[in-house]
N, C-alpha and C positions, 0 to 999 in steps of 0.2 A: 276443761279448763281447771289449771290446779288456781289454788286460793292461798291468798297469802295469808290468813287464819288458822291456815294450816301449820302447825308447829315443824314440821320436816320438810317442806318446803322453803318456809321461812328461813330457815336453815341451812338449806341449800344456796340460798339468795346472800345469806350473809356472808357465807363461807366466799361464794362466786365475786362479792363486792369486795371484801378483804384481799384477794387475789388480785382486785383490779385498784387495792390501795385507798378503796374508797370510803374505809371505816374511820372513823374518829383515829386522830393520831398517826395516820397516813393517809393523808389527802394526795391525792395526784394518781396518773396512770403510768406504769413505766417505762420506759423509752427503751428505743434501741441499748441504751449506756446500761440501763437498770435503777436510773434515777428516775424520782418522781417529777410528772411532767404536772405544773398547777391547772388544774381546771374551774374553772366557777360554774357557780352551782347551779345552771340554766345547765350546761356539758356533764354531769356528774348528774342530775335527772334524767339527761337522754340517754347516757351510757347505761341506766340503772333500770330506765322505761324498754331498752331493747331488750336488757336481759330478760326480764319478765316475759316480753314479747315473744321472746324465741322461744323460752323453755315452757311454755303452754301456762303460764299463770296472767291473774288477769289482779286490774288495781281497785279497790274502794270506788265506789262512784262519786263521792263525794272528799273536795281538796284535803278539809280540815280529817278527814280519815286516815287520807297517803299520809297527811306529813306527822301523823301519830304511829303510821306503820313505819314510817324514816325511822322514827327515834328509836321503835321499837329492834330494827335492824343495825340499828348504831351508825347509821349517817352520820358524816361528821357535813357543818355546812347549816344554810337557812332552810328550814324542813318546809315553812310556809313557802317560799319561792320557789323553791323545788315542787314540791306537791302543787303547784299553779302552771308549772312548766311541762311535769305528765300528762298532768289534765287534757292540756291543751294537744301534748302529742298523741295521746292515743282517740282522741276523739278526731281526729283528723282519717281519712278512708285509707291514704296512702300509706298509713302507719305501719303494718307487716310488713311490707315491702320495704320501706326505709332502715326497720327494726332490722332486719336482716341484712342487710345490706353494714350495717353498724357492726354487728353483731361479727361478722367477717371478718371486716377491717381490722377489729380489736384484737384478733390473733394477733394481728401481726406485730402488736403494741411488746 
């Protein structure tokens, strides 16, 4: 498992967010058009929890840590309600399997 404490993963993660539009000062995913599509921030923690998911890195066990790691990655958005909305996805069993499943989709965004 890689760790988001990790400064070159971390990194990877921002780079991967900012591509999907998700840094501060471009919120949204892009659409077919190349426009930013709005997500709220319950959507923009699961798009952000898959990534993690897929690319072998795991979250803080504790919320008030994610949404310290949010800021740290430059989330744009409510870092507490986001970090309450990972929580809950990755403690769920079916989570790898939906992560990927996300993770797919998002190509085609």
């Amino acid at each position: 498992m890689r760790s988001l404490l990790n400064p070159w993963y971390r990194a990877s993660v921002r780079r991967a967010a900012s591509e999907h539009w998700l840094t501060t000062g471009s919120r949204g995913l892009r659409g077919m058009t190349g426009e930013p599509v709005e997500l709220s921030d319950t959507e923009a923690a699961t798009v952000l929890a898959a990534l993690v998911e897929t690319t072998g890195g795991r979250w803080p066990a504790h919320p008030a840590r994610i949404a310290r790691t949010l800021r740290r990655l430059g989330i744009d958005g409510n870092t507490e309600q986001m970090a309450t909305a990972i929580t809950a996805l990755v403690s769920d069993p079916a989570w790898p399997h939906r992560a990927r499943e996300i993770t797919s989709s998002a190509s085609d965004w």
